[in-house]
N, C-alpha and C positions, 0 to 999 in steps of 0.2 A: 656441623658447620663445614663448607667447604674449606679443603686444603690450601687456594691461593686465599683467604682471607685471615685462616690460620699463618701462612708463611708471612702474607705482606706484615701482617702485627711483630713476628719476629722479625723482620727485615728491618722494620722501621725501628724497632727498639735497639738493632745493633748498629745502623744509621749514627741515632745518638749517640752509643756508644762510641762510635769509629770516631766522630764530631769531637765527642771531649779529651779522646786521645790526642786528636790532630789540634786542636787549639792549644790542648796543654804542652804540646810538641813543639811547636811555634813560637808561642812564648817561651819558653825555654830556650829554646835554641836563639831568640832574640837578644836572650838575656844573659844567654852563656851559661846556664845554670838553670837549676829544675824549680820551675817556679806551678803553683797550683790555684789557677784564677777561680774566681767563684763560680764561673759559667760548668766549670770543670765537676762539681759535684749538683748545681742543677741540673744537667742534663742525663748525670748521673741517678737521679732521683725520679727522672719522667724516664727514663731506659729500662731500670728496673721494674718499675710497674707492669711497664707493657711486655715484658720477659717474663716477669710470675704468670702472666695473662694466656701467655704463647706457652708455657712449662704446661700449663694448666690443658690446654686445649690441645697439647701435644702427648697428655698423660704422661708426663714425664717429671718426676719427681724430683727427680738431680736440679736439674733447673729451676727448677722453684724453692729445693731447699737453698740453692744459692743466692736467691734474691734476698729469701726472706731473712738471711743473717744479714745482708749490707743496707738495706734498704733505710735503716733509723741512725745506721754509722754516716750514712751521705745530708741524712740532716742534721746530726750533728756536727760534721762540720761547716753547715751553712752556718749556724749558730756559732761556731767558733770565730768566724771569718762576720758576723754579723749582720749576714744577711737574712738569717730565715726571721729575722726581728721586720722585715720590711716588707715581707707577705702580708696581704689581708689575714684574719682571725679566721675569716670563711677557708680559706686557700689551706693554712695551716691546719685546720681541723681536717678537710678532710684526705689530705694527704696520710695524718694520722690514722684516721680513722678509717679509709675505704679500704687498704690493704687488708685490715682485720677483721673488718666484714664479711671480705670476703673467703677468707681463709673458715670463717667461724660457720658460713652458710652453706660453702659447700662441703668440708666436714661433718657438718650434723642433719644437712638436710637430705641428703641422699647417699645411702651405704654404697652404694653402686658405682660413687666416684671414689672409695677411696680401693674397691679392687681392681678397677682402671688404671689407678697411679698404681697398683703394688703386683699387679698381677695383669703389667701389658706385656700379650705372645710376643712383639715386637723390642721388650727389652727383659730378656734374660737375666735370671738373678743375679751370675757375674759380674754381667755389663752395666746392670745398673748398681751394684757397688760400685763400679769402677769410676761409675757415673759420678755420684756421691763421694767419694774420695774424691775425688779430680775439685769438686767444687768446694768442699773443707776447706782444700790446700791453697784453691783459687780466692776462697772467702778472708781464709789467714791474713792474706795481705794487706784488708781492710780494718784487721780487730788490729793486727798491728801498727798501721798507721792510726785507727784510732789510740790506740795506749800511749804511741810515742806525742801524738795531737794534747789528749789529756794532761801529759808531763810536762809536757814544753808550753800551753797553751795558745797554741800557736799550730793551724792546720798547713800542715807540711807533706808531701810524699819521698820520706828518706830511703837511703839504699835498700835495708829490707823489705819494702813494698816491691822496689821492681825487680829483686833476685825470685823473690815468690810470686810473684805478676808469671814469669818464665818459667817455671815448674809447672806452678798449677796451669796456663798456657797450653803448654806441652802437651800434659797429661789429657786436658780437657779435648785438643787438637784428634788426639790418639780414641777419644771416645765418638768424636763427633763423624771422624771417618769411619769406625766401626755399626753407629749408629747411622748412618747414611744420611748426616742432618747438614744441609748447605748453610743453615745461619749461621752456626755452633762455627763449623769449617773457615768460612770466608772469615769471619770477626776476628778470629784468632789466629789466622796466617796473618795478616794486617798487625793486630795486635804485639805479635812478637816481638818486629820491628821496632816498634816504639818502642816496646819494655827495655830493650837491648841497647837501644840508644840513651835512655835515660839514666839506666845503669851507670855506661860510659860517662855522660855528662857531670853525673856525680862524682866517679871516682877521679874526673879528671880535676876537677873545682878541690877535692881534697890531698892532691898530691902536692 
């Protein structure tokens, strides 16, 4: 596949991405406090797809281990917040269902993609640990906003989301410039900003 159809796919996926930080930015910032609308984890849920898709066609692993931990934490919190109840049954199925597909098809149908993802000249065993660390610490953010979601019953983004929003950030920033990857780069100089502001706005609502 060509490279600009490869990128456009990640560009468009961090698009969304950029989108749900900046709406949830917004409202926040309207509200004087960190507020997390529903649009905030839809868009999070069609971002994700198209980044396992682009991880995928980038052979790059890091990236798609990191979809594939948040991707069922973003609809549960539709379901927290009571929206994924107002999907079609079509729509719901196969959001469920086409991720796994395709994880299941191209694992088993062809040996040749899984020493693409494990054995690309273009990421060093180092670097793609670093890769994969980077994305754990990026994904944490989400298992822990789901746990503290689950407690409270109630989908929130509290301070430990956006203190590890900023580490794993970092880290990932520090991969994407070694990696020479402009999606990975742009998303997450953008992204910082937010996280950092959010922080703030937090800590300042509890002082």
């Amino acid at each position: 596949m060509k490279d600009w159809i490869i990128y456009s796919i990640g560009f468009l996926a961090q698009v969304l991405f950029s989108a749900r930080l900046i709406i949830q930015w917004v409202t926040s910032e309207r509200s004087r406090k960190v507020i997390t609308p529903s649009t905030f984890w839809l868009l999070s849920l069609i971002a994700s797809f198209l980044l396992f898709i682009y991880g995928y066609l980038r052979y790059d692993f890091a990236i798609m281990l990191g979809q594939s931990l948040t991707y069922f934490i973003y609809i549960r919190n539709l379901q927290l917040q009571g929206q994924w109840q107002k999907f079609p049954k079509l729509v719901q199925w196969l959001f469920f269902t086409v991720p796994v597909f395709i994880v299941i098809f191209y694992y088993n149908n062809n040996k040749i993609d899984i020493d693409l993802l494990f054995k690309n000249e273009d990421i060093p065993l180092w670097l793609m640990l670093l890769g994969i660390f980077s994305q754990i610490i990026f994904t944490m953010r989400f298992v822990y906003q789901w746990i503290h979601a689950e407690r409270t019953k109630e989908s929130t983004l509290p301070m430990g989301f956006w203190v590890l929003s900023l580490i794993g950030s970092s880290l990932i920033l520090t991969y994407a410039i070694i990696r020479r990857d402009p999606v990975l780069l742009l998303s997450h100089l953008m992204g910082m900003t937010i996280y950092a502001r959010n922080a703030y706005l937090i800590r300042k609502t509890n002082d």
